[in-house]
TORPATI-398624 format. One record per residue: residue in three letters; x, y, z of N, C-alpha, C in turn. Coordinates in pm, whole numbers, plus 50000, padded with zeros to 5 digits. Last residue first. Layout:
ALAXYZXYZXYZ ...
//
This chain:
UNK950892500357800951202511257815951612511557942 UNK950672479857492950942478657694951102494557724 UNK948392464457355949382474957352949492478357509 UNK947272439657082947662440657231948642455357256 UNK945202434256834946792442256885946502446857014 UNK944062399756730943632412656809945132417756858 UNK942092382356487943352389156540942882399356577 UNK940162353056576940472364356558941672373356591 UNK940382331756662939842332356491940252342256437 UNK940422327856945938952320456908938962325356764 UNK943022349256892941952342556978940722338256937 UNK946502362856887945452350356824944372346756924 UNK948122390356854947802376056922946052372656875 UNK950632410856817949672406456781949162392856788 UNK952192443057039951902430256991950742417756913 UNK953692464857161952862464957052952912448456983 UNK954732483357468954912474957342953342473357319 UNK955902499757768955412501257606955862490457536 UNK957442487257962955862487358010955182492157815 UNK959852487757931959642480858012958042478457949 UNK959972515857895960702509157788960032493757805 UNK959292526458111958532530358066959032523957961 UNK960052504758431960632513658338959562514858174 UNK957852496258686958772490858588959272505858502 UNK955822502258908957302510058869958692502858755 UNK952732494858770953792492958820954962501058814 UNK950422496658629950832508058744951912505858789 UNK950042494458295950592488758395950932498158510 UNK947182490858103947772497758124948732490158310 UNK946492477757782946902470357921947672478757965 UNK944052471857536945212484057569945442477057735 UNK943072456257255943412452557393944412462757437 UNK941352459156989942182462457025942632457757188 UNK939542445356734939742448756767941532451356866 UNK937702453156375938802448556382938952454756571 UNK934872452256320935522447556204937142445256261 UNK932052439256542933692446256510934542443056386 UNK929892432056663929832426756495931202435956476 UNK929652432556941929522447556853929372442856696 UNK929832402057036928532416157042928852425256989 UNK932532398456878931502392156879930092401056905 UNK933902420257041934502419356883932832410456866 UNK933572406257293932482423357265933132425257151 UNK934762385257271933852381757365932912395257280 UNK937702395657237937252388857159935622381757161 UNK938032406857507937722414457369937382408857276 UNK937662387057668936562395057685936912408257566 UNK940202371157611938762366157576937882376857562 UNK942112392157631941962390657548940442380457468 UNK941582394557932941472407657848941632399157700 UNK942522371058001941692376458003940862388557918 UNK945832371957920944542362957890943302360757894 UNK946322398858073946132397457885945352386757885 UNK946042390258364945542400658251945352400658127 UNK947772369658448946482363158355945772377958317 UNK949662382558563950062372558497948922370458391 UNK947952411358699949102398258764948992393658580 UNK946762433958662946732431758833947352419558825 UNK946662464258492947412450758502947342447158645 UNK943422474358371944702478358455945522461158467 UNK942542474058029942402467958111943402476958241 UNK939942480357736941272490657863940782478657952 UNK939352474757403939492467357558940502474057620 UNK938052488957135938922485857229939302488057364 UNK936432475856815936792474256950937782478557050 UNK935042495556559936512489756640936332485456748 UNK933562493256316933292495256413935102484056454 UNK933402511555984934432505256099934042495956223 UNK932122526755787931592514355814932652506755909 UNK932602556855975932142547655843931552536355869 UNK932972543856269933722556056201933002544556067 UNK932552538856628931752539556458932422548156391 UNK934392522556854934102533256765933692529656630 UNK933912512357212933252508957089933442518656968 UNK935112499657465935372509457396935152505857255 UNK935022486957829934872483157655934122498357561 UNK936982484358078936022490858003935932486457904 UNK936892455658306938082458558246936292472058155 UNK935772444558554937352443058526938142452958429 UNK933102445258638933392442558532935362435758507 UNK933282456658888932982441358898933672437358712 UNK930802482358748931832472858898931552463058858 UNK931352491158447930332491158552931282479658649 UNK931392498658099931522503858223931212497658351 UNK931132512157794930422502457819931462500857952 UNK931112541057539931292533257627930542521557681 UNK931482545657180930282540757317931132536257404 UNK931852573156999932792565957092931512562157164 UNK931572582156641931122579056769931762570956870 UNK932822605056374932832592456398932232594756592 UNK933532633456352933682621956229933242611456248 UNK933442648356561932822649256426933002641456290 UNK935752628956752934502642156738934512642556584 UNK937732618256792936552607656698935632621656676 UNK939802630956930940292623856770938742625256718 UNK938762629857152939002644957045939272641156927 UNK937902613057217936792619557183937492628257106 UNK940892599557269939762589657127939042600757119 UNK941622610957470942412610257328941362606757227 UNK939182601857696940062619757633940362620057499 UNK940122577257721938732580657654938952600057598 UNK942172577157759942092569757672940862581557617 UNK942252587958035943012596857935942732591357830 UNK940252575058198939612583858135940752592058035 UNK941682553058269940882546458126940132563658078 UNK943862563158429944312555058268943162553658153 UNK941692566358607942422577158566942892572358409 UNK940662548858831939762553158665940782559358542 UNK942332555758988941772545258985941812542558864 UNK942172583159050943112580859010942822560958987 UNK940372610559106940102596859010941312588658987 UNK941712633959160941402622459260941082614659154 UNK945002647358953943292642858951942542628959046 UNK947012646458929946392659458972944862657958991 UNK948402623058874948882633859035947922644659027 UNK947762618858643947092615858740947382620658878 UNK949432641258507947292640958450946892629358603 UNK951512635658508950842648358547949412644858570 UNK951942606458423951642614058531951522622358602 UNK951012613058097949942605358217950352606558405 UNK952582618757982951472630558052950892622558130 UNK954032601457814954792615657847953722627257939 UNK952872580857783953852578357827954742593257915 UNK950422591057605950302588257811951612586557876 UNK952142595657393951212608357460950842603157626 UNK952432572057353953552580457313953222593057421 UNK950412562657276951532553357369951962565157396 UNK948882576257080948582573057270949152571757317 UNK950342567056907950522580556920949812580657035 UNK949022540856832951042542656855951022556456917 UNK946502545456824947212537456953948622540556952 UNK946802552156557946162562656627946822559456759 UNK948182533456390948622548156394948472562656575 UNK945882512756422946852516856477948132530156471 UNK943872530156291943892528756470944952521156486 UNK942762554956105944172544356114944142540856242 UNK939752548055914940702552856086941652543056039 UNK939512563355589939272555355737939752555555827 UNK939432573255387938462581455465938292572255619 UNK941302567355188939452561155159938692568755294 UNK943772575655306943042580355176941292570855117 UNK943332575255654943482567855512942882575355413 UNK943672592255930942522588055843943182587755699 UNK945342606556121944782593356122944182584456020 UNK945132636856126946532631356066946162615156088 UNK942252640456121943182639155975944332636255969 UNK941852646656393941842631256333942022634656199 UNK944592663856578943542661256480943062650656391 UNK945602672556880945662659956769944622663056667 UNK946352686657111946052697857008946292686456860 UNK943972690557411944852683057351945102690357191 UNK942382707257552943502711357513944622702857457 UNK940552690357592939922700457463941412709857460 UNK940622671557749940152669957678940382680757526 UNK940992689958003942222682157943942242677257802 UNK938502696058060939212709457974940542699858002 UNK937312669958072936812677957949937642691857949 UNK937302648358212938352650458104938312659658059 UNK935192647658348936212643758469937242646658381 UNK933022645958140932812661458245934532658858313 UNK933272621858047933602633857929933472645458075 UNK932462605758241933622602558228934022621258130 UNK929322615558217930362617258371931722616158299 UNK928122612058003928422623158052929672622658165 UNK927722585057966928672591257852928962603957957 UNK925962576458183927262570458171928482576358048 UNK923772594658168924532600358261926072589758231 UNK922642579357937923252591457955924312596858022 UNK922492556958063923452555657951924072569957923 UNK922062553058431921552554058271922802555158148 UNK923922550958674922072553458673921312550058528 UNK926342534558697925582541858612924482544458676 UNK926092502858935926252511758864925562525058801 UNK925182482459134926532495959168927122494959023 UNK922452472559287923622469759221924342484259218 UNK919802488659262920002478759289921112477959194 UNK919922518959213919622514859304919772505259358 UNK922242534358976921312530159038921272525059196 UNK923642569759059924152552859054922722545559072 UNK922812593459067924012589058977924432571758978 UNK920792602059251920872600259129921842596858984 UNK921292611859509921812617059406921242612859262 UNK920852579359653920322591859649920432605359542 UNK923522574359549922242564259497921192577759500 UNK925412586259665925252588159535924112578359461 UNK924652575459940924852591359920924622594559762 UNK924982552359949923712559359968923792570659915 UNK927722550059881927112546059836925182551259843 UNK928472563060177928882566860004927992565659885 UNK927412545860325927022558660334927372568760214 UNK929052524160318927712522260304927502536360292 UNK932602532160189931542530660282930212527960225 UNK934992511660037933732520660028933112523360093 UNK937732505459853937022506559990936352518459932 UNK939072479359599939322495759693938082495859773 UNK939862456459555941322462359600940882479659665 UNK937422446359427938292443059573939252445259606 UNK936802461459211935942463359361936802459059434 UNK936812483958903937712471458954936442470659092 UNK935902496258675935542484458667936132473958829 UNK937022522958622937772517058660937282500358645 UNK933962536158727934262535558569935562526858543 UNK933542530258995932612518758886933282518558761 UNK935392538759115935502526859120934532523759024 UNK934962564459120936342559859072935922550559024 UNK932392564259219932542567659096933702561459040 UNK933122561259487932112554359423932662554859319 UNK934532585659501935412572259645934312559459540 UNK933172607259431934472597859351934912589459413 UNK931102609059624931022608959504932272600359395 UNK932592619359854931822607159867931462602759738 UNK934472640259747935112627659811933752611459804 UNK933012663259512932872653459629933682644159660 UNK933052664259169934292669259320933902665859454 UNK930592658759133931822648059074933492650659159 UNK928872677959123928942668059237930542659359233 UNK928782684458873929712694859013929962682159139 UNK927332669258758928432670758725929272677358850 UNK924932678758836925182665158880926922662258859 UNK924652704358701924532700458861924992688358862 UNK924622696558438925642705958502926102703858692 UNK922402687058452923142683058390924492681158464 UNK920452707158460920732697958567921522688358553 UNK921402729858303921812728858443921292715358502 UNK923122710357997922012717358057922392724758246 UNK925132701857810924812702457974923942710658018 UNK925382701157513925622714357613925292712257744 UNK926242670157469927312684257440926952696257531 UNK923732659157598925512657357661926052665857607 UNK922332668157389921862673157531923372672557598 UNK923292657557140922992674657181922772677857358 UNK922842630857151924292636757187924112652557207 UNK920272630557195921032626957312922512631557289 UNK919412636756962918862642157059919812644657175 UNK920522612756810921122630456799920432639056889 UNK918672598356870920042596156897920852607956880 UNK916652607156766916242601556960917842601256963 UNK916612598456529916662614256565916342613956775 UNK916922569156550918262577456501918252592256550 UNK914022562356627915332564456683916892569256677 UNK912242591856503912782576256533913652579056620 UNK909312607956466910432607156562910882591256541 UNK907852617256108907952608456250909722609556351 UNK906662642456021907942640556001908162629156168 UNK904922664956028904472652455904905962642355943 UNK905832682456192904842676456239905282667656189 UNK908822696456197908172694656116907492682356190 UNK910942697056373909792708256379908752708256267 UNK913652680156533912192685056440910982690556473 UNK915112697856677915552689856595914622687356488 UNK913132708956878914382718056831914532713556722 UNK910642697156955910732713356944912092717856920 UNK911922672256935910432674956876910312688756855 UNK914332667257077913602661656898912722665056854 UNK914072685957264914742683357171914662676357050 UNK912012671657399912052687157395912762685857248 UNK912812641857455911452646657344911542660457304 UNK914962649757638915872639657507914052646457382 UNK913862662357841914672668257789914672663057627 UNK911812639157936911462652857892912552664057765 UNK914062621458016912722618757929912292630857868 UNK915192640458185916062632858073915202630157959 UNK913712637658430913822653758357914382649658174 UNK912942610858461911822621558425912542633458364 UNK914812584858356914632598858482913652608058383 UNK914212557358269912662567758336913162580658378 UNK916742556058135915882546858256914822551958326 UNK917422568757921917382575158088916922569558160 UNK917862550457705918812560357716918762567257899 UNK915782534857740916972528657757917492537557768 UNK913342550557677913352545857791914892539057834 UNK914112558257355914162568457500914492564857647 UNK914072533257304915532537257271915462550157399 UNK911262531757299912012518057371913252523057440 UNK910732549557119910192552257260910562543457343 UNK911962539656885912082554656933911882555857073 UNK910032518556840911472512856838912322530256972 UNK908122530456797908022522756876909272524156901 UNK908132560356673908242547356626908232540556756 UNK905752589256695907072580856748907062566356705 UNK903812615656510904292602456584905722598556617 UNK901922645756534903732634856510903822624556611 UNK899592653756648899952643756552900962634056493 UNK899952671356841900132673056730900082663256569 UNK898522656757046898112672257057898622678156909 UNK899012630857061897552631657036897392651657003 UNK901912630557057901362625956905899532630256914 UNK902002639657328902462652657236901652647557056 UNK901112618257425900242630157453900622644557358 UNK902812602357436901622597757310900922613657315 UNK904532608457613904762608157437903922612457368 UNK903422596757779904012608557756904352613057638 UNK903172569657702902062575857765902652592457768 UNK905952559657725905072557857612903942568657608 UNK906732567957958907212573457889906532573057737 UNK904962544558091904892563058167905782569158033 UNK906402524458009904832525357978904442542958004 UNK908392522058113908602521458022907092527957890 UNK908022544758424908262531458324908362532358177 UNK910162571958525909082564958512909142547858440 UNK911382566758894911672568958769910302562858716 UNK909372571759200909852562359123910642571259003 UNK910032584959518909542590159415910162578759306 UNK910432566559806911312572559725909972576159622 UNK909632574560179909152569860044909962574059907 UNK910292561460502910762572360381910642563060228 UNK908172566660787908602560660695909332563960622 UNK908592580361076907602567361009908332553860905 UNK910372596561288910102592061160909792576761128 UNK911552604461508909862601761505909622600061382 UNK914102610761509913952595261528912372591361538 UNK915412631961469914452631461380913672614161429 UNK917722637961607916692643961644915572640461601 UNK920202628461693919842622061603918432626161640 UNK924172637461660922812638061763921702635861634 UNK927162626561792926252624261724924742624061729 UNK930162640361939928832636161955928072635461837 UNK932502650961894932572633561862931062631561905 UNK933462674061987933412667562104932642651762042 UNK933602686561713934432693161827934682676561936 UNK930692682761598931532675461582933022678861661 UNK929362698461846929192683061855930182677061751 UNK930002726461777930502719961884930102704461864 UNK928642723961534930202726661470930742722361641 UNK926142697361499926482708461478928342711861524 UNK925832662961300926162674061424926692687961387 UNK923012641561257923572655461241924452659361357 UNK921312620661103922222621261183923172634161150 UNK917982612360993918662627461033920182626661137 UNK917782591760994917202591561121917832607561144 UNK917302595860700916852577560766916642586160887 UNK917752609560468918572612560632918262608260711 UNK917932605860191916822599260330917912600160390 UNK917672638859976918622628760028917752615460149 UNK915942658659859917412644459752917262631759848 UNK912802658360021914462663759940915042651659854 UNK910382667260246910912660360109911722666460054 UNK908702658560498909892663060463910682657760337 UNK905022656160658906362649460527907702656860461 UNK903392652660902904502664360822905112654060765 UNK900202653661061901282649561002902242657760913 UNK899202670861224899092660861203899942648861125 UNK900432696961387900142688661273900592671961296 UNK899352699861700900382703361629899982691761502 UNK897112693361867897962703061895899242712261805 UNK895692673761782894612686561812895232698561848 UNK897152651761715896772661561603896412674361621 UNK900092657261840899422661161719897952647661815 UNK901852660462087900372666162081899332665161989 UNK904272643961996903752640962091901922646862135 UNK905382670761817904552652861742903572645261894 UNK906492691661901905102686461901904692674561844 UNK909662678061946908302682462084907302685862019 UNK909962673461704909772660461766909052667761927 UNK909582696261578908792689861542908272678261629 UNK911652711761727910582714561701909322708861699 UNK913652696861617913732694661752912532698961771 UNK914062704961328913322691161364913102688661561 UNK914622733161364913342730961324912772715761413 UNK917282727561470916432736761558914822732961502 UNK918802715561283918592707861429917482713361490 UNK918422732861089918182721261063917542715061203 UNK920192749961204919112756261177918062745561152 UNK922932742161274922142744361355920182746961320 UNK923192718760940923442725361064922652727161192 UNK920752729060679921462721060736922042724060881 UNK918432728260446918332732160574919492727360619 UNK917792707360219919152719360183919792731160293 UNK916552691260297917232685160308918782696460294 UNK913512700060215913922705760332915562698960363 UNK912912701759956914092713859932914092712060102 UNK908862711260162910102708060044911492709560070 UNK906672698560348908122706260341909092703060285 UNK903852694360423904842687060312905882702360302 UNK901142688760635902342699960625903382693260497 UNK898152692060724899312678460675900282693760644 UNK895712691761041896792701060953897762684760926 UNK892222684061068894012678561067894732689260980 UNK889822718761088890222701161013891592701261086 UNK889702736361197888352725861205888912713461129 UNK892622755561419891782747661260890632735461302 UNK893312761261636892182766561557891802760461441 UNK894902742761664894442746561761893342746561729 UNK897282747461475896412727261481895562733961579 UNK897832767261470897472767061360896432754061413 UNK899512768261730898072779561724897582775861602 UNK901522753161645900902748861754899302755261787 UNK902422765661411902262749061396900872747561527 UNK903402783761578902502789261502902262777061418 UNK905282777361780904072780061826903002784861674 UNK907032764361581906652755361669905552762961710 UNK908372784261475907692775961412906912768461472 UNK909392803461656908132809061646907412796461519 UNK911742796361802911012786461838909392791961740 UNK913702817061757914352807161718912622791361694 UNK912992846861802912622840661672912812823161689 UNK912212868461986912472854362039912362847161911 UNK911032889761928912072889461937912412881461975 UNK908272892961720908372886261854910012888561808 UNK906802898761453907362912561587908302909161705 UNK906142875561380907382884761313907872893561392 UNK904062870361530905362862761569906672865761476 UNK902112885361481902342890661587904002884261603 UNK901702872761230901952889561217902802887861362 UNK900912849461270902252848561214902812863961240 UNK898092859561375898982850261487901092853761437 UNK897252865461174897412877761252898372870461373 UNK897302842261001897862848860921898292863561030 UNK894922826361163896442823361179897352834161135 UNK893252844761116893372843861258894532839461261 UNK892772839360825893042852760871893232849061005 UNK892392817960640892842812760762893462827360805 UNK891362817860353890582824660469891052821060614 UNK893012815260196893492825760230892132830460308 UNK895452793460155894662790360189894102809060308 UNK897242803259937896242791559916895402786360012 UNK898562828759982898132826159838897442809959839 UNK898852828260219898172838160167897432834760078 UNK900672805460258899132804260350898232814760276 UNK902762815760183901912809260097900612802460161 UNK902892840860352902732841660154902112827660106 UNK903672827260571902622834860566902572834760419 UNK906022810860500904932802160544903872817460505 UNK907882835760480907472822760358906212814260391 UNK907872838560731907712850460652907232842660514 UNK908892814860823907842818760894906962829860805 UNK911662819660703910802803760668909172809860740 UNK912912838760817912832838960693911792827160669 UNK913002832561069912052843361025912182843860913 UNK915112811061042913602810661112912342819461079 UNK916902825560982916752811960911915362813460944 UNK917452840061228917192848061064916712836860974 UNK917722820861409916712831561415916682841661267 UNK920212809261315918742803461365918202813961345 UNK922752811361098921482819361148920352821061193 UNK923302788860920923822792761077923302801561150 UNK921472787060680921472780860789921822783860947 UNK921322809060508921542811260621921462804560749 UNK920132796960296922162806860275922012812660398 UNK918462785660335919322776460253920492785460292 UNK915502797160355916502801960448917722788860396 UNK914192793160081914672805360121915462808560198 UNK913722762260092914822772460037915192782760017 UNK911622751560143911752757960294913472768960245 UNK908152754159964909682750759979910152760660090 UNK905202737660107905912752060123907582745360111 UNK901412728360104902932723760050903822738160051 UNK899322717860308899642729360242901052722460204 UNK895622709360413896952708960345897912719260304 UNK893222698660628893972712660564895392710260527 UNK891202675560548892262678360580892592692460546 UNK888992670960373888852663260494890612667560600 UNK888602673960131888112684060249888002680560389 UNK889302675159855888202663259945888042667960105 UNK890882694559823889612695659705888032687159808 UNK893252690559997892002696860019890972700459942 UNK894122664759856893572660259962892902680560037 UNK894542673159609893822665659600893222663759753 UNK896792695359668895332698859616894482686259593 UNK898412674959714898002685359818896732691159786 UNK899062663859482898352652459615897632663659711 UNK900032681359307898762674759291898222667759398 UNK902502684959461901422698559472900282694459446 UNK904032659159455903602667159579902202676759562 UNK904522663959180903352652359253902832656359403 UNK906372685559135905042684759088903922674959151 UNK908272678359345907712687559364905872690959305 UNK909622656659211908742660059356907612667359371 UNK910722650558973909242657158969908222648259093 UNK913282652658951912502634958909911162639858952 UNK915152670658960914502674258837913722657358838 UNK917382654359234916542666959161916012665359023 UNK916192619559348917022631059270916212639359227 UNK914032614859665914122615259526915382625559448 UNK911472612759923913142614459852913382610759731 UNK909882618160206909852615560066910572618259982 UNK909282607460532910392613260399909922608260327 UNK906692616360785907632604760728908412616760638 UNK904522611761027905482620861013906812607860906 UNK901412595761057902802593661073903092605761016 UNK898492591261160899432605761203901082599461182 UNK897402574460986897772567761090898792581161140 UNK896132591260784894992585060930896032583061009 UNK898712594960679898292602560732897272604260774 UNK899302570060520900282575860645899522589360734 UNK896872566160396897032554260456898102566560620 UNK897582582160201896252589960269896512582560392 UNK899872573660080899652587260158898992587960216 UNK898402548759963899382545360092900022561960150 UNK896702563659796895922555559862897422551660008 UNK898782575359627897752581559666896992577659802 UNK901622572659522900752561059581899602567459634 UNK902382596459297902572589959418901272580759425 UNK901522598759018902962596359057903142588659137 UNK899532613958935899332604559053900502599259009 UNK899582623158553899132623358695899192613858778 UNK902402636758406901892619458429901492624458530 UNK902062658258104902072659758213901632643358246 UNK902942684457882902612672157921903242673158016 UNK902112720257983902972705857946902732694357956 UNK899542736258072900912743357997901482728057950 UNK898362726558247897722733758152898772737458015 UNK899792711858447899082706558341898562712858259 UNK902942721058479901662727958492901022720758376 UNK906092715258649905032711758552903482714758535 UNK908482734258790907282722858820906302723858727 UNK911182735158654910372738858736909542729358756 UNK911962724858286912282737458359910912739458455 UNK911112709958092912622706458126913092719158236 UNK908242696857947908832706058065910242702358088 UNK906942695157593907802687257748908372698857786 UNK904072715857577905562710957539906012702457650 UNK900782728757419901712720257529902832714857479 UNK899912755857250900362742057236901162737857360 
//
């Protein structure tokens, strides 16, 4: 039986599977016209797999010698030209072995250039003896090549850009370099060039750089359908809408969120996928973090990463600074969409804030029974009086220690509420630049609460903050909400705590200053 893949590169025999990914027809297009380009994409968005189908597509048609080779073997030895080198050369032979294994003249060429004691350049002549002898264009697709860095990095592409000038009859025809990141023009310096402020930019024979899409709404339907045609269990419509909203096409997420409902959660065929079991899917995956999960999470200690991040979950933009290159940096990544400056998905928007709290999180020592009414309900204000109380006396440990300091107020909130709300009840966030302020949604029973984190930036905060809670009291259908107004100022902590109740458009809403 075929399963969704959440591990490696996807084998149509083995997993569902979306063929032609890539533009087929604008590949073939780059490589009549001998361009040398990038192909980029976040990890687990299934490079690698589209890559390998195009490669075997374009030597099935025989008009090209193709080959696809990850270059992540020499990764832990960048600084080691010549060990970097013979490690990637030693990799090239194995998989010349294993796919294209009547090219014996090249394979005695690579022999002789393992022996050679001159390692640094033996890519370049065995690129150069390969386009020589071959009866067809050599295409080259070099994976994972973005994880090359440094000297070893500089040394390949310098390589490339002295043979591009010979291709085709001399050196491949074309080469596509595919990773995370578009290093647009590769701006690199090694440990003397940053020393001396030089900026060296080797790669400048680059064509084009192609991103790998998320899928559609339709690609996820179509994925699906393939598990309902192999077993029969169906998906509700509604189910496969709720998928596509939860990961915005990321392919591994898609895969992951079906794995899980279908081969963990249910396992009973006769037994349709909705959306409710699409919803316990998703909190299982955010509880254990998978590794790619995990990976994206690590990132979250980066400077270029939280100089962004601060700022989206914070809501604020014109009081803090960003570079363009930040911003690329975590677009690339996969953590922020593409157009505009937020989230990537809903997922990744619960995950990040819970990863930046989570062993502050879990050493808090509150239990939501000292909260909850003899009918089984949230005391929220009870719950807010005992926040006050708790940020008043930790909050600035908790932010002197943590770069997020922006965000910081709204991720201790969110801290206090998960440990309270775990297993009784659901926390939604709602997030993103520009916004101003977070909106904080909890399902407990039949409850739903509202409550609005603002930072104090002048006079018209609360008046604000109080439309736009009374604004998402309205979109959530809220039975009762809240306005929390945290103040950075050096006022006195007597000063800055209170508890007040105010009137808007009908509705009563408790204002709490912290």
């Amino acid at each position: 039986m075929k399963y969704f893949n959440t591990v490696g590169v996807t084998n149509p025999e083995k997993h569902y599977f979306l063929p032609h990914r890539l533009n087929w027809h604008q590949l073939e297009e780059f490589i009549e016209k001998e361009y040398y380009f990038i192909l980029h994409a976040p990890r687990q968005s299934g490079k690698t797999t589209a890559i390998k189908e195009f490669v075997d597509h374009l030597n099935k048609e025989g008009n090209y010698s193709a080959l696809h080779m990850s270059t992540e073997v020499a990764h832990a030895v960048v600084e080691d030209v010549p060990r970097a080198i013979d490690l990637l050369v030693r990799r090239l032979k194995t998989v010349i072995e294993n796919y294209l294994p009547d090219q014996q003249s090249l394979i005695n060429f690579i022999d002789q250039e393992l022996k050679s004691s001159d390692k640094e350049f033996s890519f370049y002549s065995i690129m150069r003896f390969w386009a020589r002898e071959s009866k067809k264009p050599i295409v080259l697709f070099l994976d994972e090549f973005d994880g090359l860095v440094g000297s070893s990095l500089i040394s390949l592409l310098k390589q490339f850009r002295d043979g591009y000038q010979d291709r085709p009859h001399n050196f491949p025809q074309t080469i596509c370099l595919i990773g995370v990141r578009d290093l647009r023009d590769y701006r690199i310096k090694t440990k003397t060039q940053e020393e001396l402020g030089v900026l060296y930019s080797p790669f400048n024979i680059k064509a084009e750089s192609l991103i790998l899409p998320n899928f559609s709404q339709e690609d996820v339907r179509t994925l699906y359908l393939q598990h309902t045609q192999e077993t029969r269990q169906q998906f509700t419509e509604e189910a496969i809408e709720y998928a596509y909203y939860l990961t915005q096409g990321q392919p591994w997420l898609v895969n992951a969120l079906a794995y899980q409902a279908c081969f963990r959660d249910v396992q009973d065929r006769s037994i349709t996928i909705t959306k409710e079991i699409i919803d316990r899917a998703k909190e299982e995956l955010i509880l254990r973090r998978d590794t790619h999960l995990d990976a994206l999470v690590d990132r979250l200690k980066e400077q270029r990463v939280y100089n962004i991040i601060d700022m989206v979950i914070s809501g604020g933009m014109a009081h803090l600074q960003y570079s363009d290159d930040d911003l690329q940096y975590v677009r690339d990544l996969g953590l922020v969409t593409r157009k505009g400056i937020a989230i990537a998905n809903p997922i990744y928007q619960e995950i990040l804030p819970r990863a930046l709290v989570y062993s502050a999180q879990e050493g808090l020592p509150f239990n939501s029974i000292d909260y909850i009414d003899s009918k089984k309900n949230l005391i929220v204000g009870k719950l807010l009086q005992k926040f006050q109380q708790f940020y008043r006396e930790n909050s600035e440990i908790w932010l002197q220690g943590s770069a997020y300091k922006e965000c910081g107020p709204h991720l201790i909130m969110m801290a206090f509420l998960q440990r309270i709300i775990n297993g009784g009840g659901t926390l939604h966030r709602e997030y993103g630049l520009g916004r101003g302020r977070v909106d904080l949604l909890i399902h407990w029973k039949q409850q739903r609460i509202v409550i609005e984190l603002k930072i104090k930036r002048g006079e018209k905060t609360v008046i604000e903050g109080l439309e736009q809670t009374t604004e998402y009291m309205d979109t959530a259908h809220a039975t009762e909400g809240h306005l929390v107004v945290f103040d950075p100022s050096k006022k006195s902590w007597d000063e800055k705590i209170y508890r007040e109740q105010r009137q808007q458009a009908g509705k009563t809403i408790e204002v709490w200053g912290c």
